[in-house]
N, C-alpha and C positions, 0 to 999 in steps of 0.2 A: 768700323770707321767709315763715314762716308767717303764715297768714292767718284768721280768726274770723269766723264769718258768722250771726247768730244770726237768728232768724225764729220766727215763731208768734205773735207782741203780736199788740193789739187792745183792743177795749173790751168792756167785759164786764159785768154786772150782780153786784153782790155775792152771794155763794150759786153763782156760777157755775164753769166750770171754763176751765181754756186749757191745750196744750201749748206748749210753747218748744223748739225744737233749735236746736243750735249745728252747725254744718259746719266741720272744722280741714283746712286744706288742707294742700298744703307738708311733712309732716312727718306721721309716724305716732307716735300719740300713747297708743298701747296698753300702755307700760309708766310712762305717767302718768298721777297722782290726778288728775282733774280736776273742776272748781267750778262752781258757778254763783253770780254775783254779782248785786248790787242795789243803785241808785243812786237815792234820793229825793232829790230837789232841798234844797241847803245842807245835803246830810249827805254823809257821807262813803261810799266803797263796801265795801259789805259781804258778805263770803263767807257765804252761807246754806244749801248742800249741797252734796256732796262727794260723788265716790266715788272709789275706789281703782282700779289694774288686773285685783285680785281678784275686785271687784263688792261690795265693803264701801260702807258708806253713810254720811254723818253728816249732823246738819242742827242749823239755827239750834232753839233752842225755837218761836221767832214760828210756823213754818213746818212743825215736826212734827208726821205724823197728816196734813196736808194735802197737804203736795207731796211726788215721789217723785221721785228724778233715776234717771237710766239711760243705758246705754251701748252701743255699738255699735261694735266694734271694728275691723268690715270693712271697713264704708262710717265711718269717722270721726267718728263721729257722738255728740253727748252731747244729751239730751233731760229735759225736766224737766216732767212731768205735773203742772199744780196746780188743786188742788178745794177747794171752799168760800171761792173769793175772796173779800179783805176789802178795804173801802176801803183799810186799811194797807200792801196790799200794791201798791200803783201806786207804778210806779219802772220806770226803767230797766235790764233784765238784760243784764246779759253773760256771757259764760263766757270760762274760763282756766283752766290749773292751777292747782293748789293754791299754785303760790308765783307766781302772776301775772306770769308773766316771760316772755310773747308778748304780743305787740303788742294793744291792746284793739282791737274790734270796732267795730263801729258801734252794737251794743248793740237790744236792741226794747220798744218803750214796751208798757207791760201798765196800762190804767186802768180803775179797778173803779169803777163809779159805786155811790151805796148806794139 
């Protein structure tokens, strides 16, 4: 079964920065788009950046110019650089593909105090 490991939360001072990676076990996932999500308490979750197999990008507006996702195809590996933390941005990330159709992670709390 594939499996999603995400790591890098923390707390963090607004203005500040944090990396996120994800680790996909089980399954080579190089010829998939793959996301990074976010989950704030009584909302629902939401795909905020993207990249493709190619290394194409997209992202939420809240989140462009801030964060950068990125990929590593060898070691499995998807990462998501984010700078100029806002309190807005505290939530639960996970990663998936683009059509969310592996099993969710455990997911890592990211909280910005202001």
């Amino acid at each position: 079964q594939v499996q999603l490991v995400e790591s890098g939360g923390g707390l963090v001072q607004a203005g500040g920065s944090l990396r996120l990676s994800c680790t996909v076990s089980n399954r080579s996932f190089r010829f998939n788009t793959m996301a990074w999500y976010r989950q704030i308490p009584e909302k629902g979750r939401e795909r905020m950046a993207y990249i493709t197999s190619g290394g194409s990008t997209g992202y939420v507006d809240s989140v462009k110019g801030r964060f950068v996702i990125s990929r590593d195809n060898v070691k499995n590996t998807v990462s998501l650089q984010m700078s100029r933390l806002q309190s807005e941005d505290t939530a639960v990330y996970y990663c998936n593909d683009y059509q969310s159709s592996d099993p969710w992670g455990q997911g890592t709390l990211v909280a910005v105090s202001a």
